[in-house]
C-alpha positions in Angstrom: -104.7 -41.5 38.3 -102.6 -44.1 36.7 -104.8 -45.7 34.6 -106.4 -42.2 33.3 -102.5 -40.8 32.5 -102.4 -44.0 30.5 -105.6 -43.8 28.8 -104.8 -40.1 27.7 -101.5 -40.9 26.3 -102.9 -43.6 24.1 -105.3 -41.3 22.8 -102.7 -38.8 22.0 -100.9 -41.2 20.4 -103.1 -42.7 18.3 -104.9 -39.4 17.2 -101.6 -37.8 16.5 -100.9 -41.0 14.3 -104.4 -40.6 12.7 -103.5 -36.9 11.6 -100.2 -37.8 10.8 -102.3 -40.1 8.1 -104.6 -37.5 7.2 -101.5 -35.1 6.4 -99.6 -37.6 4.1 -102.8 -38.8 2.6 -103.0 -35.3 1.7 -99.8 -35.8 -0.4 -101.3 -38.9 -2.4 -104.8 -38.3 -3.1 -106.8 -40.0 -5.4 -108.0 -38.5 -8.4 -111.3 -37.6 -8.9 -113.2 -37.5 -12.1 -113.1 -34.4 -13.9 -110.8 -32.9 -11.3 -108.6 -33.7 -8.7 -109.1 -34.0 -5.2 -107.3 -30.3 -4.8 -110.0 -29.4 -6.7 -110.3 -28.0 -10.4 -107.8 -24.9 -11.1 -104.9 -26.3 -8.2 -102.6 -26.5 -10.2 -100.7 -23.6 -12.3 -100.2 -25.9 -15.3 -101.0 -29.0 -17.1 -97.5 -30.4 -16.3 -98.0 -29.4 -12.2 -101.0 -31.5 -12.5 -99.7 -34.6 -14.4 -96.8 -34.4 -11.7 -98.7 -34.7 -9.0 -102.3 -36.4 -9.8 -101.3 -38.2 -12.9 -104.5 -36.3 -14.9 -104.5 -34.4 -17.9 -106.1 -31.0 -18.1 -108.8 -32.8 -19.6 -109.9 -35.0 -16.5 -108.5 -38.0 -17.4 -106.1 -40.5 -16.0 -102.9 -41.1 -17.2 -102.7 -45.0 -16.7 -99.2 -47.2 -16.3 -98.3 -50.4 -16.6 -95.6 -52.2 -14.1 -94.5 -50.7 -10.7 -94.1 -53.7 -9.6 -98.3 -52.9 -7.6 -96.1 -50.6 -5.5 -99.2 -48.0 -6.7 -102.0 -50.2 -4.3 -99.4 -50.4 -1.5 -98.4 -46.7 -1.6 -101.7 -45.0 -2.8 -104.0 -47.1 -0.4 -105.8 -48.6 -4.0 -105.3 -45.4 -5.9 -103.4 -43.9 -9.2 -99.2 -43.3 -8.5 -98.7 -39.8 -9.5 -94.7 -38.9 -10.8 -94.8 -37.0 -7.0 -96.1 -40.7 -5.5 -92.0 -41.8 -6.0 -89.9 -38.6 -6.6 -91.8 -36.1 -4.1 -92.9 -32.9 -4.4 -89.6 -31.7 -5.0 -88.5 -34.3 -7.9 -85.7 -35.3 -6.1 -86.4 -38.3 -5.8 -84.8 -40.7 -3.1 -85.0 -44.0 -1.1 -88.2 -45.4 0.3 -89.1 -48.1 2.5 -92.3 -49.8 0.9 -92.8 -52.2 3.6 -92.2 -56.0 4.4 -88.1 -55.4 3.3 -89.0 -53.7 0.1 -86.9 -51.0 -0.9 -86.9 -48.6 -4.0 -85.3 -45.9 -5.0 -86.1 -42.9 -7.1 -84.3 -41.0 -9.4 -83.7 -37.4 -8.9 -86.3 -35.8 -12.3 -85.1 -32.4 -11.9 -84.5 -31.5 -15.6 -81.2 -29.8 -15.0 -80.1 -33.4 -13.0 -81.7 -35.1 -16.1 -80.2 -32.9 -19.0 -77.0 -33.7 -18.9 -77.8 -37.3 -20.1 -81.7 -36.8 -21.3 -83.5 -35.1 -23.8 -87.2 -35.0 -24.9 -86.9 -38.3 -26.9 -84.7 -40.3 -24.6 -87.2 -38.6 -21.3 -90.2 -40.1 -23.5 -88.7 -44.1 -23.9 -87.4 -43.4 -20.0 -91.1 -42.6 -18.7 -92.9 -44.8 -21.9 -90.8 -47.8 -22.2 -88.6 -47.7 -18.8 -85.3 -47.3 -21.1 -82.9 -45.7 -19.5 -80.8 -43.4 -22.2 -77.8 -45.8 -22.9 -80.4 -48.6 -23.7 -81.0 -50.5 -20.4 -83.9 -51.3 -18.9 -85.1 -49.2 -16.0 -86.0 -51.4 -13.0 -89.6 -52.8 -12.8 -90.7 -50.2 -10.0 -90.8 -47.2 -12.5 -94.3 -47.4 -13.7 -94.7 -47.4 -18.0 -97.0 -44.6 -18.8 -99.3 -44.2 -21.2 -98.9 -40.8 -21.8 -99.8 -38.8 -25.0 -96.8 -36.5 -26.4 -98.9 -33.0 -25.4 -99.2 -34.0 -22.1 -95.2 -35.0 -21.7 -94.3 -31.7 -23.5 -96.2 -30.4 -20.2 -94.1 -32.3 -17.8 -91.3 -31.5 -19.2 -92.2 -27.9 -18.9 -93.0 -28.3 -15.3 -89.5 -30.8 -14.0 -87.8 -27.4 -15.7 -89.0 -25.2 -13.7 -87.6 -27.1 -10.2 -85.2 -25.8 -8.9 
């Protein structure tokens, strides 16, 4: 009866890690050409989208440079997404990347951001990692290649957080 009790909870266990998994994987998926992997028309704007897939309307990646290959370790091989580091929310935080790694994510909220940010100093933050009184942004915020239409979008979208 022992032995059964024990085999039981370990199954518990290991299938409530494996949905546990499923449920965050759900968070960073992979993107999928000419959609997403929520599927085409998940999203109620171009700038939603970029946030959290890091694809333009038109199917196609928006790549980065840097991020110091947190994007492998976090996305399990696939694209970061703006949503991979500052969550669904924007707010942004502290996370444990494994093996003592640590890195921290700026709140993106535009009315955090506006005080010090506008468009052109947003664009050399997310472009060039320049943070708006000329330093450099650490090497963990990925340098995307990202085409002015397509940041007018995400600005759109980190305005409408609340």
């Amino acid at each position: 009866m022992k032995r059964k009790m024990k085999k039981i909870y370990w199954f518990i266990l290991i299938a409530s890690g494996s949905f546990l998994l499923a449920a965050c994987g759900g968070f960073a998926q992979a993107v999928k050409t000419g959609g997403t992997a929520w599927g085409n028309g998940a999203f109620s704007s171009n700038g939603q989208r970029i946030y959290f897939t890091a694809t333009s309307a038109s199917g196609n990646p928006i790549t980065y440079t840097g991020a110091s290959n947190w994007g492998n370790g976090m996305m399990g091989g696939g694209q970061l997404a703006c949503a991979s580091c500052h969550g669904p929310d924007g707010r942004g935080g502290t996370h444990n990347m494994g093996m003592m790694q640590v890195m921290t994510a700026k709140d993106i909220r535009w009315s955090v951001l506006s005080p010090e940010f506008d468009s052109e100093k947003f664009k050399l933050a997310v472009t060039k990692g320049q943070d708006p009184d000329g330093t450099q942004l650490k090497s963990d915020m990925p340098r995307w290649n990202i085409d002015d239409k397509d940041l007018a979008d995400l600005i759109s979208f980190l305005k409408t957080l609340p």
